[in-house]
C-alpha positions in Angstrom: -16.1 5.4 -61.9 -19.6 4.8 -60.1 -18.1 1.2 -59.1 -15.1 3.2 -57.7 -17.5 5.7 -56.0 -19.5 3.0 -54.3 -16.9 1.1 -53.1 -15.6 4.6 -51.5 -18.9 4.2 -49.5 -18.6 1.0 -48.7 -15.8 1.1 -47.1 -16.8 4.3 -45.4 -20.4 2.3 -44.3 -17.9 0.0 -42.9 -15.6 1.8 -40.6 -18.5 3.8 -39.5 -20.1 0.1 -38.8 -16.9 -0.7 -36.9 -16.5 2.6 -35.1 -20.1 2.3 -33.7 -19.4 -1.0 -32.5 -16.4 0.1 -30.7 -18.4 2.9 -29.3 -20.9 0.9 -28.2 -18.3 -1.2 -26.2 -16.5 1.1 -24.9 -20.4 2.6 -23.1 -21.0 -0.5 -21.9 -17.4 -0.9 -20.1 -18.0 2.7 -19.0 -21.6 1.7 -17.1 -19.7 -1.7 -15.7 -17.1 0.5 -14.0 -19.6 3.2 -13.3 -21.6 0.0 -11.3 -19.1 -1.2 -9.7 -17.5 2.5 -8.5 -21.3 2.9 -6.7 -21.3 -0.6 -5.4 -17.5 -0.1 -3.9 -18.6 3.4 -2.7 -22.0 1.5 -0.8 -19.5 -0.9 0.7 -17.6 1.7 2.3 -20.2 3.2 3.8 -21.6 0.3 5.2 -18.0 -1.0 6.8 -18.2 2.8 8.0 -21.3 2.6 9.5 -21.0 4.2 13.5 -23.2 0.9 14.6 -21.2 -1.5 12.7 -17.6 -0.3 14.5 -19.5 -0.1 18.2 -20.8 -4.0 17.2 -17.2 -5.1 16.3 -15.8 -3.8 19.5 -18.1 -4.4 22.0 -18.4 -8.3 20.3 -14.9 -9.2 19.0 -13.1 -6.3 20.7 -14.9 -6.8 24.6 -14.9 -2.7 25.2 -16.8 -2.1 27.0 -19.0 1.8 27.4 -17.6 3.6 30.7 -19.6 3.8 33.5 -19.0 7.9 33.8 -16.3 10.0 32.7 -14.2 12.4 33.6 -12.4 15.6 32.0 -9.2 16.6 32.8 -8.7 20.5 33.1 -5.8 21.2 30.9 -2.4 22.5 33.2 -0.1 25.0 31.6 3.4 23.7 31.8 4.7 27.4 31.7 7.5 28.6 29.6 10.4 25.7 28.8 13.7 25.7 31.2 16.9 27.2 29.3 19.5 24.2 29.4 22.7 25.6 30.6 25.4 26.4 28.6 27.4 24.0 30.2 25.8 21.2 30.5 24.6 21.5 26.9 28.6 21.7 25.3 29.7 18.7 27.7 26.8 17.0 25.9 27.8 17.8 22.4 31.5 16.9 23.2 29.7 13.8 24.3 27.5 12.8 21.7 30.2 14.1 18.6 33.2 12.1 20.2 34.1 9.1 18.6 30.7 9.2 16.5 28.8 7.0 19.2 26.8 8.2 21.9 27.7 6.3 25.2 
């Protein structure tokens, strides 16, 4: 019986062995990815960066800043025109005819 009882705990001392192990590679996968999620999210800011996009298109692009610029006032185009009834069924008849539009 106390054979029996410590081979019990030896095989309990041994998944807990191998569980730990397991647990131990799975933190150190979770730092890698954790690394390279802050080194991804530095890259982005840096191909974000305001000055790098004004160097790549004043250099590769050739735009160039304008001299002066100038606001247009907005214009209200008022409300839309009614299409007339006409016009609009000669139009349908058109367009449903023969299912081409010609």
């Amino acid at each position: 019986m106390v054979l029996g009882s410590l081979g019990v705990v030896a095989a309990g001392q041994a998944l807990v062995t191998s569980q730990q192990v397991r647990v131990d590679n799975l933190h150190q996968a979770l730092s890698a990815a954790v690394a390279q999620d802050q080194d991804l999210q530095l890259s982005r800011a840096q191909l974000a960066a305001p000055s790098r996009i004004l160097s790549i298109a004043e250099h590769e692009l050739h735009m160039v800043a304008p001299a002066s610029v100038t606001y247009l006032v907005p214009v209200n185009p008022g409300p839309p025109e009614s299409v007339p009834a006409t016009a609009g069924a000669r139009h349908t008849a058109k367009t449903t005819r023969g299912g081409s539009n010609r």
